[in-house]
C-alpha positions as CSV (number, residue, x, y, z in Angstrom):
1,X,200.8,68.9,105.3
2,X,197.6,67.1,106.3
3,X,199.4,66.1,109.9
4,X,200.7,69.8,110.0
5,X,196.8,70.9,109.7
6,X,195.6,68.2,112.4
7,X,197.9,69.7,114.7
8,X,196.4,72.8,114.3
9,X,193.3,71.8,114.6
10,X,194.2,70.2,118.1
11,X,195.3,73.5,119.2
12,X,191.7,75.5,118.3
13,X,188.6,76.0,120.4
14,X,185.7,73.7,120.1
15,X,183.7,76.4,117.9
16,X,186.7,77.0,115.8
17,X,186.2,73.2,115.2
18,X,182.3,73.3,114.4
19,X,182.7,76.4,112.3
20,X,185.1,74.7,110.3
21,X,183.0,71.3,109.8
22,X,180.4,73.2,108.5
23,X,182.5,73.0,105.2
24,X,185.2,69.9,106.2
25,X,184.0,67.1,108.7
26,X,187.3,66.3,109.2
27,X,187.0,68.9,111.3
28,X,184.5,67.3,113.4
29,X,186.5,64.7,114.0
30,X,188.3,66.0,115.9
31,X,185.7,67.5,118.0
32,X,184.5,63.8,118.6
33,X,188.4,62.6,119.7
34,X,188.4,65.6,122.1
35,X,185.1,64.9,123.9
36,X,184.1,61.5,123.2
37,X,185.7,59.9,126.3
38,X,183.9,62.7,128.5
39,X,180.6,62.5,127.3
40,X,181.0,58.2,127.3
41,X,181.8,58.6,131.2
42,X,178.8,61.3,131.3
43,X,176.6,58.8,130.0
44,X,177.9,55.5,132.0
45,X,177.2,57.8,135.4
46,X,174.0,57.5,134.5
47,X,172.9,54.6,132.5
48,X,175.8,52.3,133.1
49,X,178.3,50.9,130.6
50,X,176.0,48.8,128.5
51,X,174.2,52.1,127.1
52,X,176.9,54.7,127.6
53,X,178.9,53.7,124.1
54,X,175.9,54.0,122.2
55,X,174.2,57.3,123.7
56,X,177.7,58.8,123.7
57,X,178.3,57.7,119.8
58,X,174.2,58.9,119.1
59,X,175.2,62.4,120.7
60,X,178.3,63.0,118.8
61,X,175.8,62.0,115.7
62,X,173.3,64.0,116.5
63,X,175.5,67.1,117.5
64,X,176.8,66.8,113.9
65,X,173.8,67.1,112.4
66,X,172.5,70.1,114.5
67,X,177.0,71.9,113.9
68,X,174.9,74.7,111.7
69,X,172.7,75.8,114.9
70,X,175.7,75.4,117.3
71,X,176.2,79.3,119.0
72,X,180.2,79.8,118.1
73,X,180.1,82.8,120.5
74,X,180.6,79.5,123.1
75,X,184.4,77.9,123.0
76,X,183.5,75.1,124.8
77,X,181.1,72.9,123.3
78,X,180.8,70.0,126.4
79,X,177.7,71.8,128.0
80,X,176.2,71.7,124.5
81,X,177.1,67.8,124.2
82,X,175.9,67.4,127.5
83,X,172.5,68.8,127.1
84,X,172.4,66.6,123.9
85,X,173.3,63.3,126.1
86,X,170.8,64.1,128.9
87,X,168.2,64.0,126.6
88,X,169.4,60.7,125.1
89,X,169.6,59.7,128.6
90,X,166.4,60.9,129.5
91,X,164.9,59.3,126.6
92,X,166.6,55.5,127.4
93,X,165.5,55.7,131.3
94,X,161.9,56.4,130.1
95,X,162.3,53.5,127.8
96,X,163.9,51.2,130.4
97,X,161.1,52.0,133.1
98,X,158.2,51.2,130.1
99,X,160.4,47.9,129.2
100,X,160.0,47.3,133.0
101,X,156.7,47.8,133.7
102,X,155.2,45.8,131.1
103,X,158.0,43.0,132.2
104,X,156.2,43.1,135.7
105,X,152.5,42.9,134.0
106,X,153.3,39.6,131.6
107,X,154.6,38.2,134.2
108,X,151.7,38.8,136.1
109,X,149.2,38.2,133.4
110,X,151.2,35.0,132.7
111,X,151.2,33.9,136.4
112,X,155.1,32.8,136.0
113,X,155.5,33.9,139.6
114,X,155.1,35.5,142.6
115,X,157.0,38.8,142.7
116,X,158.8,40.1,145.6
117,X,159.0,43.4,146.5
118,X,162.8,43.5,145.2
119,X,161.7,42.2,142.2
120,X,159.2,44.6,141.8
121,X,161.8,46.9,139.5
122,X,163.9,44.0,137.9
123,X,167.5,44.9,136.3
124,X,167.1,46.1,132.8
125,X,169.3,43.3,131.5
126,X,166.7,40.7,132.7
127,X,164.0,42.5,131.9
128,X,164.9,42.4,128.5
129,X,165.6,38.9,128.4
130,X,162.5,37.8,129.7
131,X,160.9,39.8,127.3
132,X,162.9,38.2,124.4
133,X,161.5,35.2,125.9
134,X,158.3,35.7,126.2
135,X,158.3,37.5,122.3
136,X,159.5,34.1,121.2
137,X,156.5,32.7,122.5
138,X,154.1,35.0,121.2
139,X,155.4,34.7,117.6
140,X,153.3,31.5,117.5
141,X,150.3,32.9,119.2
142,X,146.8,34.4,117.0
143,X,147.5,37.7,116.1
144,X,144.0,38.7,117.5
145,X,145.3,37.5,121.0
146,X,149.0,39.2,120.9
147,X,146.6,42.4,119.6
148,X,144.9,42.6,122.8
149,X,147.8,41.7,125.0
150,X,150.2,44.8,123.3
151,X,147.0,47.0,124.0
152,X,146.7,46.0,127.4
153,X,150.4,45.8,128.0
154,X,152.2,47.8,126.6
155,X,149.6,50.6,125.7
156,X,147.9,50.3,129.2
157,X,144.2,50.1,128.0
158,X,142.1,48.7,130.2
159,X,139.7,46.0,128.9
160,X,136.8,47.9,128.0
161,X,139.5,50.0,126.3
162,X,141.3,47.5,124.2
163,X,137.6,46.1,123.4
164,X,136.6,49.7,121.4
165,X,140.3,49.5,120.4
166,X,139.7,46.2,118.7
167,X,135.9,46.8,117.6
168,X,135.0,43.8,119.7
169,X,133.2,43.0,122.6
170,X,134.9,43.3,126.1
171,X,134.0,39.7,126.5
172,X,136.2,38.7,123.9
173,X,139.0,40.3,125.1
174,X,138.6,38.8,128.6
175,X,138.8,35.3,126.7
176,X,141.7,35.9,124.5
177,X,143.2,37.4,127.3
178,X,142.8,34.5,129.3
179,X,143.4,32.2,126.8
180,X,146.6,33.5,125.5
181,X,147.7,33.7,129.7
182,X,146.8,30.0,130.0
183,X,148.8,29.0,126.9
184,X,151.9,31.2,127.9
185,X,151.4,29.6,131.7
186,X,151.9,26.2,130.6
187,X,154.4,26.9,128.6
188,X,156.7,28.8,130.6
189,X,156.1,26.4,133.5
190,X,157.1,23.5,130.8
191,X,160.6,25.5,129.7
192,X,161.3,26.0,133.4
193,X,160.5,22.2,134.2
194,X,163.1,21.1,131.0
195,X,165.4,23.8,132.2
196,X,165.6,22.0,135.9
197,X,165.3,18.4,134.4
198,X,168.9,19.9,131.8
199,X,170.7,20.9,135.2
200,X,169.9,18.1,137.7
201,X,171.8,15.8,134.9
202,X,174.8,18.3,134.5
């Protein structure tokens, strides 16, 4: 019986399918085997493979959430997933771009290089790992110092900005700003010096 009733479902429209998993999410289901290889490659097109599963498996979340509001006068419910993905998509691009640009100012504030103008935009995948790196480090920094730094970073205050921020003169905040770069300087410089020493013995 129940295999007799999947194959029925199979055979109906995609609002059939989100009419009935207002009531039975098995329903649903089967919406998500339908589409969920479509709106994967949707999402790789444009954020790659690394995202694509995630976004793709967020949409089909999200689309069952919102079934209720779905318009059942439409059969086919891709553009409806689709406009759900973009958004996702949308959403992680704007997020990538932040994670990027604050990539580029720690490494600037921390002096760990010269950028070139390839380097300007780094992969994401980098980015975040230098960013895991550099969190590591901060961890045991003041909390005062990694205060300002988020601001400045991340928020994009300027100094004066962070000061009112913080309640504190802009002063300060030029110290621990270049007390926390001198600390992560050395320290970076140190991890890349142990890192050569490791591979010139391999």
């Amino acid at each position: 019986m129940r295999k007799d009733r999947v194959m029925a479902m199979d055979g109906e429209n995609d609002a059939a399918l989100i009419r009935a998993a207002q009531s039975d999410s098995t329903s649903f289901g089967t919406l998500f085997d339908r589409h969920f290889g479509t709106v994967y490659r949707f999402c790789a097109r444009r954020v790659g493979g690394d995202l694509a599963e995630d976004i793709a498996g967020e949409t089909f979340r999200r689309a069952f959430e919102a079934r209720r509001s779905y318009d059942l006068g439409q059969p086919n419910a891709l553009p409806w997933l689709f406009r759900i993905a973009l958004n996702l998509v949308r959403d992680a691009n704007r997020a990538r771009a932040a994670e990027d640009r604050a990539y580029g100012r720690l490494r600037a504030l921390a002096r760990t290089g010269t950028l070139s103008e390839e380097d300007q935009v780094p992969r994401s995948a980098e980015a975040r790992a230098e960013l895991a790196r550099l969190a590591r480090l901060l961890v045991a920094e003041p909390q005062e110092d990694v205060d300002a730094l988020f601001l400045h970073v991340w928020d994009g205050l300027s100094y004066v900005e962070v000061a009112t921020a913080l309640g504190i003169p802009v002063g300060t905040v030029r110290s621990r700003l270049s007390r926390l770069r001198q600390r992560l300087e050395t320290t970076l410089v140190n991890q890349v010096g142990d890192s050569q020493t490791a591979n010139a013995k391999e």
